[in-house]
N, C-alpha and C positions, 0 to 999 in steps of 0.2 A: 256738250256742244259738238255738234259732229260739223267735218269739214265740205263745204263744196265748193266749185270752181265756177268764178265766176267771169263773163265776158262784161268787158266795159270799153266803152270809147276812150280813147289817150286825152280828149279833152276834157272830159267829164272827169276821169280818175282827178289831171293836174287840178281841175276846177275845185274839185272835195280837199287835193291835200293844200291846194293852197288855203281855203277855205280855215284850213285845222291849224295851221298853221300861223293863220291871221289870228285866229283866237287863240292864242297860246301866248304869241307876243303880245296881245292887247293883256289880258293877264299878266304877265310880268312886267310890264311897263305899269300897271296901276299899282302894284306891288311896291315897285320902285319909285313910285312917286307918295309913294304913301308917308306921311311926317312921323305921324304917333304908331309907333309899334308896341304889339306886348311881348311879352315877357322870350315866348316862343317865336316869332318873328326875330325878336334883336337875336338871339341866338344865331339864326338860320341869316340873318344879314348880314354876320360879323364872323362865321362860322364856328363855333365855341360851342364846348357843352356847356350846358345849362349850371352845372357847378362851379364852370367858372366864371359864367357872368351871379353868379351867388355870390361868388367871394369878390367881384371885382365889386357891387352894388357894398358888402358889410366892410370893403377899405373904402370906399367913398371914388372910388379910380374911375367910374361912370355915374353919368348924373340921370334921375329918374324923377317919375312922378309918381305918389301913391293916392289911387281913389277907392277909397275902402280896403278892401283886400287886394285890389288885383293894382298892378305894376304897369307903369309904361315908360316907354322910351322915346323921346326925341330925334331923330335921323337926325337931324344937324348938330345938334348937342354931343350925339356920340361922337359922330366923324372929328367935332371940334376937339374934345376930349382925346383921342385918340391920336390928335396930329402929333401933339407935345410927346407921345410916348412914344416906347420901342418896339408898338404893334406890329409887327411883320405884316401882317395883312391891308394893316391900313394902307399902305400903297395901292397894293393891287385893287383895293375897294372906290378909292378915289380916282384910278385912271378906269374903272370898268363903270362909274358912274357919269365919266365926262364923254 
C-alpha cells in the first residue's frame, strides 16, 4: 500500500470520523445489551481467560446453559452470581454498566 496525501475539507474529515465513530459505539452498545453470551464473549465480558471460566463452570461458581455442545451464558445470571462473591471485577463491571 503506498502512501499519499490527501486534501479534505475540516467538515467532511469531522463528518467521516464522527460517522466511524457512531458505528463503533452502536456496536458496543449491542454487545452490551446482548442477554445470552457464549462461551468467548463471557470471557471478554468478565475479563478472564477462558480456563478460568473452565474451572469456574466444573465448581458450579457460574451458572450456564448447555445446547448440544456449545455453552452459553446468561448476562444477568453472571453479574447475579458474582455479586455474592469476591470478584474484583465485578464492581467495576456493574458501575461501567450503569
Amino acid at each position: 500500500m503506498e502512501n499519499k496525501l490527501v486534501v479534505i475539507e475540516i467538515d467532511h474529515l469531522y463528518s467521516i470520523v464522527k460517522q466511524a465513530v457512531n458505528e463503533v459505539l452502536k456496536m458496543e452498545k449491542s454487545e452490551q445489551l446482548k442477554e445470552l453470551l457464549n462461551f468467548q464473549e463471557t470471557c471478554d465480558f468478565l475479563g478472564i481467560h477462558p480456563s478460568t471460566l473452565n474451572k469456574w463452570k466444573s465448581q458450579n461458581k457460574i451458572p450456564y446453559k448447555r445446547l448440544g455442545k456449545r455453552v452459553f451464558f446468561k448476562r444477568q445470571e453472571i453479574l447475579e452470581s458474582l455479586q455474592n462473591s469476591n470478584f474484583q471485577k465485578y464492581k467495576q463491571i456493574t458501575e461501567f454498566n450503569t
